[in-house]
C-alpha beads as a LAMMPS data file, in Angstrom:
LAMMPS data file: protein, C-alpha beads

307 atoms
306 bonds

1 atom types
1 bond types

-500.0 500.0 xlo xhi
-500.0 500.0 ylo yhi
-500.0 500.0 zlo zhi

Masses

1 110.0

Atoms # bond

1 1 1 10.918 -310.224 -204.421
2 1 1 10.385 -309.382 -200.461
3 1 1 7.255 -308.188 -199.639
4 1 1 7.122 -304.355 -200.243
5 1 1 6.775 -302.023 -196.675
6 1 1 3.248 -300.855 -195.635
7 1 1 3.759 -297.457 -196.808
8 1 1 4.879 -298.709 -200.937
9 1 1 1.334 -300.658 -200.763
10 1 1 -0.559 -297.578 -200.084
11 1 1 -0.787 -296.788 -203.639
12 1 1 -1.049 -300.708 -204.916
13 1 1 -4.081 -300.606 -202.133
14 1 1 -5.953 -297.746 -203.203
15 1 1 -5.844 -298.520 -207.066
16 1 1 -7.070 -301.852 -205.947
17 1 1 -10.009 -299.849 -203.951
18 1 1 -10.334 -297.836 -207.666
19 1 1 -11.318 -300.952 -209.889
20 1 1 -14.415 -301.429 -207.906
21 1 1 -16.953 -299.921 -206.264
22 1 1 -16.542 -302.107 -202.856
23 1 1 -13.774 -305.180 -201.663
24 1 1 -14.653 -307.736 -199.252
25 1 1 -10.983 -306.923 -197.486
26 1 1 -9.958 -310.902 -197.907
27 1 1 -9.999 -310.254 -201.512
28 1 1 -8.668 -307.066 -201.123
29 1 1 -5.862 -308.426 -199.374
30 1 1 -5.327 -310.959 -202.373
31 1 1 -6.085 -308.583 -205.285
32 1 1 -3.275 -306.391 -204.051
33 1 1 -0.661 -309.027 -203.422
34 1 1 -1.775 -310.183 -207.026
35 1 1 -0.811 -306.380 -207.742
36 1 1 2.500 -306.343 -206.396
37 1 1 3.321 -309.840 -207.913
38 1 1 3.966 -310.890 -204.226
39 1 1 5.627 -314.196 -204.306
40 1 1 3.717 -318.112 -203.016
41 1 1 6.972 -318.306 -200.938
42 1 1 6.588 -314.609 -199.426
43 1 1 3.089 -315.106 -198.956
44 1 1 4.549 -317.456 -196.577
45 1 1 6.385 -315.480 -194.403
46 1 1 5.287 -314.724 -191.511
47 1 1 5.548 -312.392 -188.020
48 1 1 7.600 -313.424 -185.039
49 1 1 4.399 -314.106 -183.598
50 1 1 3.680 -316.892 -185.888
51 1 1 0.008 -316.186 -186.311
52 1 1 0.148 -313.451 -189.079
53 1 1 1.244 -313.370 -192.624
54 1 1 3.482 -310.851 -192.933
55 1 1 1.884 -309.462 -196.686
56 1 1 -1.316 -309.375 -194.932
57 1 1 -0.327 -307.172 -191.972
58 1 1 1.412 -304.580 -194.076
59 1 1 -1.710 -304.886 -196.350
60 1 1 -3.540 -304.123 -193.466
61 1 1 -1.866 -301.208 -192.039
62 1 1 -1.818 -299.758 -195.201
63 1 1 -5.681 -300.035 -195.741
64 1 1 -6.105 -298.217 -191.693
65 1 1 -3.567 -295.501 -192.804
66 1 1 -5.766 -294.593 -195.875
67 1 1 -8.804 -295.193 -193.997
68 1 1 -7.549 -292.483 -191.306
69 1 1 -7.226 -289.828 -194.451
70 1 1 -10.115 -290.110 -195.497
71 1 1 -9.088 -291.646 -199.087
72 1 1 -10.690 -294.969 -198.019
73 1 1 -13.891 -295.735 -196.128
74 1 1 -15.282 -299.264 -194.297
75 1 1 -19.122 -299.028 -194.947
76 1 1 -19.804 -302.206 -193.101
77 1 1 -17.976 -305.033 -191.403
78 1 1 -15.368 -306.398 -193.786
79 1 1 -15.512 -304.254 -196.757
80 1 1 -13.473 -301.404 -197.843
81 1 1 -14.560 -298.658 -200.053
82 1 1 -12.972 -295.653 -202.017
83 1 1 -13.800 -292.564 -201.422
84 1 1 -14.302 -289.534 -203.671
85 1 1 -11.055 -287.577 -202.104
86 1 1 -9.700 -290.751 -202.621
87 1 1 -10.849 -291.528 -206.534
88 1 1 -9.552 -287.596 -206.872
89 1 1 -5.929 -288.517 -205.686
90 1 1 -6.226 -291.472 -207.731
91 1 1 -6.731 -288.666 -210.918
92 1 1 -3.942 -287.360 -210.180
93 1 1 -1.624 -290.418 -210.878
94 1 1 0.671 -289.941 -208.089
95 1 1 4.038 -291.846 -208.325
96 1 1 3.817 -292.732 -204.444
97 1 1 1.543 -292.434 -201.390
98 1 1 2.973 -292.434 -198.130
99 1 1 2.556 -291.154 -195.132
100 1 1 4.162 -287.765 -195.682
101 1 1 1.409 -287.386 -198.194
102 1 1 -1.046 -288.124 -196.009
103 1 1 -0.254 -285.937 -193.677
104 1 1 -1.899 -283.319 -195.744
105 1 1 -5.184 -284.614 -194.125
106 1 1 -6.018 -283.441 -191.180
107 1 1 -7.822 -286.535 -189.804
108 1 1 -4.761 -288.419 -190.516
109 1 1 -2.488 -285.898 -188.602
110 1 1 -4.925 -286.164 -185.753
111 1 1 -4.412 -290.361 -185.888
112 1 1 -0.638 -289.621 -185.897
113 1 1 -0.936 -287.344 -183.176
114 1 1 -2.697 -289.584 -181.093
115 1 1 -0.722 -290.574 -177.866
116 1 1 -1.688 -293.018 -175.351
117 1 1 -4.108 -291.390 -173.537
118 1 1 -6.507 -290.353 -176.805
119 1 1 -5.455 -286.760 -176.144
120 1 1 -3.376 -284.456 -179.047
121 1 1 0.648 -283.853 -178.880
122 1 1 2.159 -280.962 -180.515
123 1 1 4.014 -283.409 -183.293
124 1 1 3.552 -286.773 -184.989
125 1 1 4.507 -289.826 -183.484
126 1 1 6.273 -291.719 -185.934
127 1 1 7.542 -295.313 -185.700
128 1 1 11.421 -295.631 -184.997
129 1 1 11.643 -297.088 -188.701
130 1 1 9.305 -295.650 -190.819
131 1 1 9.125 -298.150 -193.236
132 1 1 7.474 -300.037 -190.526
133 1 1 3.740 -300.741 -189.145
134 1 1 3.092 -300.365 -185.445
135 1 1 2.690 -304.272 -185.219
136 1 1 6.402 -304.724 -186.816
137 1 1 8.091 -302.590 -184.804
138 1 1 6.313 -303.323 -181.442
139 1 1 7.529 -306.977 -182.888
140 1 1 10.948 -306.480 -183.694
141 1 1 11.378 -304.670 -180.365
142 1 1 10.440 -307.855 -178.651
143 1 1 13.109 -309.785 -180.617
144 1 1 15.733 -307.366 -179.883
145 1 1 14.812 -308.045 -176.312
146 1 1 14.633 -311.308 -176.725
147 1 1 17.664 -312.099 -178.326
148 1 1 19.537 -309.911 -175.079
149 1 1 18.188 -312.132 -172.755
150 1 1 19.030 -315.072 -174.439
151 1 1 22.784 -313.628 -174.834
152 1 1 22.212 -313.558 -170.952
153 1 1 21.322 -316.800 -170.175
154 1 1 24.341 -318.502 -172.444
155 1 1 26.597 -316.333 -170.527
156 1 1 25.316 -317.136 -166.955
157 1 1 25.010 -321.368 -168.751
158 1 1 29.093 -321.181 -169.603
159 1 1 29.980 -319.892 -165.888
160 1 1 27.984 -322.283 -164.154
161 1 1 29.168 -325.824 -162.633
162 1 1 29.023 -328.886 -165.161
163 1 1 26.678 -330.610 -162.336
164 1 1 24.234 -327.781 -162.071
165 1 1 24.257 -327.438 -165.902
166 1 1 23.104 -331.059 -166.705
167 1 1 20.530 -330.533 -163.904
168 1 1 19.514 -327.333 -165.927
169 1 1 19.132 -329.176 -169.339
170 1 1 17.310 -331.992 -167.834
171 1 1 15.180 -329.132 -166.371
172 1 1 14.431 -327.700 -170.083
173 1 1 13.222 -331.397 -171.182
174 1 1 10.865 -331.534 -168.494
175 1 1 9.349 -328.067 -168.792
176 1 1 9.024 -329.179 -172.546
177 1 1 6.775 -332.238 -171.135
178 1 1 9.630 -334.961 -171.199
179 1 1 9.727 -337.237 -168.115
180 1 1 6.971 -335.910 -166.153
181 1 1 8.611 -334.648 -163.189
182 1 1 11.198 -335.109 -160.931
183 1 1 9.181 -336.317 -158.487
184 1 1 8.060 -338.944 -159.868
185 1 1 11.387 -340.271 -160.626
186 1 1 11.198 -340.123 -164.437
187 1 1 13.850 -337.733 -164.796
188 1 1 17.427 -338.082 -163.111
189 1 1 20.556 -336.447 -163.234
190 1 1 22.976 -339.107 -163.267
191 1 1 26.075 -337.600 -164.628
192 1 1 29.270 -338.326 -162.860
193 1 1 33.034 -340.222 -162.821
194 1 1 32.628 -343.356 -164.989
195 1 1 28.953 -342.298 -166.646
196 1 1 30.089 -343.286 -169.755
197 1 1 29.249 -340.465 -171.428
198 1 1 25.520 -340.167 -169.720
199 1 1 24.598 -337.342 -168.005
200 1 1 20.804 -337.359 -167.529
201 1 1 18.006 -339.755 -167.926
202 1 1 14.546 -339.197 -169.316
203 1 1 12.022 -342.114 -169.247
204 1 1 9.267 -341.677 -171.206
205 1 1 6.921 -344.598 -169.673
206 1 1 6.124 -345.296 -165.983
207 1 1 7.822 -348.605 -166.729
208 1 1 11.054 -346.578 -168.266
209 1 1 11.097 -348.937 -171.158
210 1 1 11.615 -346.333 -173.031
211 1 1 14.051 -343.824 -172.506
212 1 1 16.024 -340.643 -173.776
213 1 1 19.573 -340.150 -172.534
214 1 1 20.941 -337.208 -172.200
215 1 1 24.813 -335.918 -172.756
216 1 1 25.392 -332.117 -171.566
217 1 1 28.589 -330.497 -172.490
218 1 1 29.408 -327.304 -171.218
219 1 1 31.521 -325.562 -173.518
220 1 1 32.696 -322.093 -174.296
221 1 1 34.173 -321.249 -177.590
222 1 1 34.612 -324.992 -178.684
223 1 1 32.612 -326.260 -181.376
224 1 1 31.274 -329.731 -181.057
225 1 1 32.518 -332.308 -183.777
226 1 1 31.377 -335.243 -185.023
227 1 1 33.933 -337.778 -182.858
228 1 1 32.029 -336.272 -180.096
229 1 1 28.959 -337.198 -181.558
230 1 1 30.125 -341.063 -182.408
231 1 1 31.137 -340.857 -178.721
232 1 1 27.753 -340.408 -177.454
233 1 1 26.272 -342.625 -179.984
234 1 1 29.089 -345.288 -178.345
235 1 1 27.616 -344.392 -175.001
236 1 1 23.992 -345.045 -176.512
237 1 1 25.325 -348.368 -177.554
238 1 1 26.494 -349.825 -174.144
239 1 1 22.740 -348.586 -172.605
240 1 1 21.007 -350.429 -175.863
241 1 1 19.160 -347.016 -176.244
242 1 1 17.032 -345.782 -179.188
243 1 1 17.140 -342.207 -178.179
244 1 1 19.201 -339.448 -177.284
245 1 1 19.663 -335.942 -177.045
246 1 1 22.943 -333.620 -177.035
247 1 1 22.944 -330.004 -175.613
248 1 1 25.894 -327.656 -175.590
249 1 1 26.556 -324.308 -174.345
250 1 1 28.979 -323.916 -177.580
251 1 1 27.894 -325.217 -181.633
252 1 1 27.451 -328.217 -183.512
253 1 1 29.854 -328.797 -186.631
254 1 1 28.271 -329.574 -190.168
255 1 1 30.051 -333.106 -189.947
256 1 1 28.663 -333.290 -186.118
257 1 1 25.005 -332.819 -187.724
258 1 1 25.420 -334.580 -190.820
259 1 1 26.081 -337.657 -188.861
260 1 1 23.260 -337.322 -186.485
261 1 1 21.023 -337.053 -189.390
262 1 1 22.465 -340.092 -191.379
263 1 1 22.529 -342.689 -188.567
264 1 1 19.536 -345.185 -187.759
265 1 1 19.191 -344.250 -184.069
266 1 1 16.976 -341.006 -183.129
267 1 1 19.894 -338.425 -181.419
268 1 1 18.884 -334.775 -181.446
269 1 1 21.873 -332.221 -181.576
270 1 1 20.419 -328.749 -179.240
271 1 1 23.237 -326.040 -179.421
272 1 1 23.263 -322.859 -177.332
273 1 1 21.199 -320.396 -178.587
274 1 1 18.998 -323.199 -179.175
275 1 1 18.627 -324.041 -176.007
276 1 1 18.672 -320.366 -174.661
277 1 1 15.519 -320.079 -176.604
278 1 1 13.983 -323.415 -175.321
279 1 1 14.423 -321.912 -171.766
280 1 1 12.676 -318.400 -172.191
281 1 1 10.019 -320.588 -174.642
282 1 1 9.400 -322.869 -171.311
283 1 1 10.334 -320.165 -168.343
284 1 1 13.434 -321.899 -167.593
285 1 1 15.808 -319.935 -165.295
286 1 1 13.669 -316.916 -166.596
287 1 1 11.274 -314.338 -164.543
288 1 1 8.408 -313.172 -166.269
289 1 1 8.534 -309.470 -164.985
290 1 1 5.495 -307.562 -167.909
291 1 1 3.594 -308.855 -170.801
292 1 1 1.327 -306.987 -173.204
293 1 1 -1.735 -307.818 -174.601
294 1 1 -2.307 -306.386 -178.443
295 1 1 -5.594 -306.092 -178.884
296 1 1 -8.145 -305.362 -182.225
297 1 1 -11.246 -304.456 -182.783
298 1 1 -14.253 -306.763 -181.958
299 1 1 -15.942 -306.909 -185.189
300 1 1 -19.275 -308.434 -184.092
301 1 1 -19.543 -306.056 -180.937
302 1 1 -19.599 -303.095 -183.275
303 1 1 -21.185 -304.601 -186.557
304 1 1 -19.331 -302.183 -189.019
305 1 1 -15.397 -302.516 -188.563
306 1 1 -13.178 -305.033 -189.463
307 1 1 -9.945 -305.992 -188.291

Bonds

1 1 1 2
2 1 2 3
3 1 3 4
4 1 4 5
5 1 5 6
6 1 6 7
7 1 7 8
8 1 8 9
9 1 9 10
10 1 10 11
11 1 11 12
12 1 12 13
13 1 13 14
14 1 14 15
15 1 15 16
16 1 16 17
17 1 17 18
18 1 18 19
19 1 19 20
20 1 20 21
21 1 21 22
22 1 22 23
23 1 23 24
24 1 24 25
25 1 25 26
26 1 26 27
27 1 27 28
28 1 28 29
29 1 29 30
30 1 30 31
31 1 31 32
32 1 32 33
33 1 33 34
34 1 34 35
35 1 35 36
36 1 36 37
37 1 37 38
38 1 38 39
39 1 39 40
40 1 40 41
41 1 41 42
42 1 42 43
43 1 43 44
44 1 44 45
45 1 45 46
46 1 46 47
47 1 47 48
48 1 48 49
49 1 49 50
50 1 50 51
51 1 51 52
52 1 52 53
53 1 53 54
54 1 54 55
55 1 55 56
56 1 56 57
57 1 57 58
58 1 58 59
59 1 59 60
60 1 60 61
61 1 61 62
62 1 62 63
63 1 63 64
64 1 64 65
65 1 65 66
66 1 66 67
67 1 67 68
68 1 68 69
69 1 69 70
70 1 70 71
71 1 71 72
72 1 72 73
73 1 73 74
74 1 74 75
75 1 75 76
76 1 76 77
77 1 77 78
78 1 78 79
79 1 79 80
80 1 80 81
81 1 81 82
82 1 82 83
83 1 83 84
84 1 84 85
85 1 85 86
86 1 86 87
87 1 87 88
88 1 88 89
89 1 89 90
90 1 90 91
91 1 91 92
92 1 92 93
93 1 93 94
94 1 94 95
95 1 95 96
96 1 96 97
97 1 97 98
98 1 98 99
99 1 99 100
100 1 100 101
101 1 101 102
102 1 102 103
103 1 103 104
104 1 104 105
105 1 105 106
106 1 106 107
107 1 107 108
108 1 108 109
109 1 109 110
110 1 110 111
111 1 111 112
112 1 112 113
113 1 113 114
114 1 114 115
115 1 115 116
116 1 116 117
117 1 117 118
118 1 118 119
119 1 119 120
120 1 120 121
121 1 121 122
122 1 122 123
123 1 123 124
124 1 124 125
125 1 125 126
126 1 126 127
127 1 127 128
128 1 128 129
129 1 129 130
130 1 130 131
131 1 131 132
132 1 132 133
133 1 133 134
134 1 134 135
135 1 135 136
136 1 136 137
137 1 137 138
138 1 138 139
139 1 139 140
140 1 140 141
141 1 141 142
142 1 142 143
143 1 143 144
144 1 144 145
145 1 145 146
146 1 146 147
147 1 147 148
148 1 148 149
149 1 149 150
150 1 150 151
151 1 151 152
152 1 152 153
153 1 153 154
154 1 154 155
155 1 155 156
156 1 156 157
157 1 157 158
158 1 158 159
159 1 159 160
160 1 160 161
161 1 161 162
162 1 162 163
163 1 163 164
164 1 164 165
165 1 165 166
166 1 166 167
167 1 167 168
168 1 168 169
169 1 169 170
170 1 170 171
171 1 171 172
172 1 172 173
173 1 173 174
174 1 174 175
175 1 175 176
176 1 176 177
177 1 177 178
178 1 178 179
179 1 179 180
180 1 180 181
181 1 181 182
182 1 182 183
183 1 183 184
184 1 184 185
185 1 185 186
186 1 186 187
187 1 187 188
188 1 188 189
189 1 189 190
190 1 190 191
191 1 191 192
192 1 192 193
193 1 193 194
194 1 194 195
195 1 195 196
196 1 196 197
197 1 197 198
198 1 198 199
199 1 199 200
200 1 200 201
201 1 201 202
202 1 202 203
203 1 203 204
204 1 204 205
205 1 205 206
206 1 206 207
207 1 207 208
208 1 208 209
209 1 209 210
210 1 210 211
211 1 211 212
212 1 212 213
213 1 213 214
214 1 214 215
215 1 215 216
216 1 216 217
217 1 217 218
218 1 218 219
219 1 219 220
220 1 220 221
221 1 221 222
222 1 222 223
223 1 223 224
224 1 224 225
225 1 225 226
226 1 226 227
227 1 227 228
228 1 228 229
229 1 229 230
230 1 230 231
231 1 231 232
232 1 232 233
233 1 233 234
234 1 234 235
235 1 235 236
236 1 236 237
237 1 237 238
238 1 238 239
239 1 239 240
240 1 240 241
241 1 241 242
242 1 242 243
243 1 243 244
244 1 244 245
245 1 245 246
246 1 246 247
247 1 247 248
248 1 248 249
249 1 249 250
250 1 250 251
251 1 251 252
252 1 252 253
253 1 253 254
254 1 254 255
255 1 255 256
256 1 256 257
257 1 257 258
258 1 258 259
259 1 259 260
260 1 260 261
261 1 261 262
262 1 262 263
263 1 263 264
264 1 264 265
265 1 265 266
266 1 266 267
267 1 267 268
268 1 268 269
269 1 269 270
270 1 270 271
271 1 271 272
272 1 272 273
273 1 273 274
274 1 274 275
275 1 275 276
276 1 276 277
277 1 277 278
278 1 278 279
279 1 279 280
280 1 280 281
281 1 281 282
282 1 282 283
283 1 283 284
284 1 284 285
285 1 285 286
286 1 286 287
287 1 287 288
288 1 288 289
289 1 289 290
290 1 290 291
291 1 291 292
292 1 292 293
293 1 293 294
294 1 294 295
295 1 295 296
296 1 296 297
297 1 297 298
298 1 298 299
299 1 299 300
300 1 300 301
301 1 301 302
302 1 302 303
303 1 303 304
304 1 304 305
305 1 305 306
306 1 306 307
């Protein structure tokens, strides 16, 4: 099963909260994915971010929201506690609690109502999808935003020269720490007539005995195949090379990758989104123009919450 939306575990949470009289909110956390019969594999998942699991956040969120109503209560730093409104709704054996039933509180509706500047709006601020926590959709607008600027870039990648495309690509590997700098004359563009199929150079000792070549291919619509591959793996050959890497503007076929995988030397198959990503990962060709800090409560500062 996926893992169920914050406002599904409100219910699963405070039941959990009703079998005992306190819950360190770890165990909370793992009582009520016990609960839900929340998969190992989904347990797994996690944000975009990469620091979170994603059962934990919604957890989480779910625990604040009842904590805002006044069904929940943290008496001290890491530990959640049921309430007696709460142990009352609990009576009642609701089928679901969600945030339309919460809203019967008034504490909560002052939470919702809560804009930026800590002072009241006439109505609710709810999330653009309400299955949502804040967290996920602050997240998923990032990757929307994300993935429009990496559209971008692929565009701007296919319209530009195949000279100041290799130069770019060679630019991604050293951003990613690959060949120092191009100062220091451990990464060259050497692409040209008669290259043999070589269009940049990375040497990865001051000596350049070892070295990662580099074939860029420019390409709109076409999908790479895998005589392109042997072709660079040819060119690999006549430069007695270990290593190389192939980047395209366009896709890699299943054959193309297949054969990358299966052959002795180390080649590395990068395909446009790919590589998109790579340069907003490394500021490639991108301007930084806001970030935004999410911040949490400091629970030593304070002694009682928990995050």
């Amino acid at each position: 099963m996926t893992t169920p939306d914050y406002q599904s575990l409100m219910l699963p949470v405070l039941e959990t909260l009703g079998d005992g009289p306190e819950w360190p909110v770890r165990e909370l956390i793992e009582r009520v994915a016990d609960r839900v019969q929340i998969s190992v594999e989904d347990r797994k998942e996690l944000l975009p971010s990469g620091r979170t699991p994603l059962y934990a956040s919604r957890i989480h969120w779910a625990t604040t929201y009842l904590v805002k109503a006044g069904l929940a209560v943290r008496p001290r730093r890491a530990v959640v506690q049921i309430t007696a409104e709460g142990r009352r709704v609990l009576a009642t054996s609701p089928v679901r609690i969600d945030n339309a039933f919460l809203e019967q509180y008034p504490s909560f509706l002052d939470f919702r109502r809560r804009p930026e500047g800590g002072q009241p709006t006439a109505a609710p601020v709810a999330s653009p999808q309400e299955h949502e926590t804040p967290e996920e959709t602050l997240e998923r607008s990032w990757r929307t935003l994300r993935a429009q600027l990496a559209g971008d870039i692929l565009e701007r990648l296919k319209v530009c020269s195949p000279h100041r495309f290799e130069e770019i690509v060679v630019g991604v590997l050293v951003a990613m720490g690959y060949g120092g700098t191009y100062a220091d004359a451990k990464a060259s563009v050497v692409g040209q007539p008669g290259d043999e199929g070589i269009d940049g150079i990375i040497k990865e000792d001051r000596l350049g005995l070892d070295a990662v070549y580099v074939q860029a291919k420019r390409w709109g619509d076409h999908t790479v195949q895998r005589p392109d591959v042997q072709a660079f793996v040819g060119s690999l050959e006549g430069k007695r090379a270990r290593k190389g890497v192939m980047i395209t503007t366009s896709s890699f076929s299943t054959g193309a990758r297949s054969y990358a995988e299966a052959i002795e030397k180390r080649v590395v198959l990068i395909d446009g989104p790919t590589l998109a990503d790579l340069m907003i990962e490394h500021s490639v060709g991108v301007t930084r123009i806001q970030s935004y800090n999410l911040d949490r409560i400091d629970d030593d500062y304070y002694g009682e919450e928990f995050t």
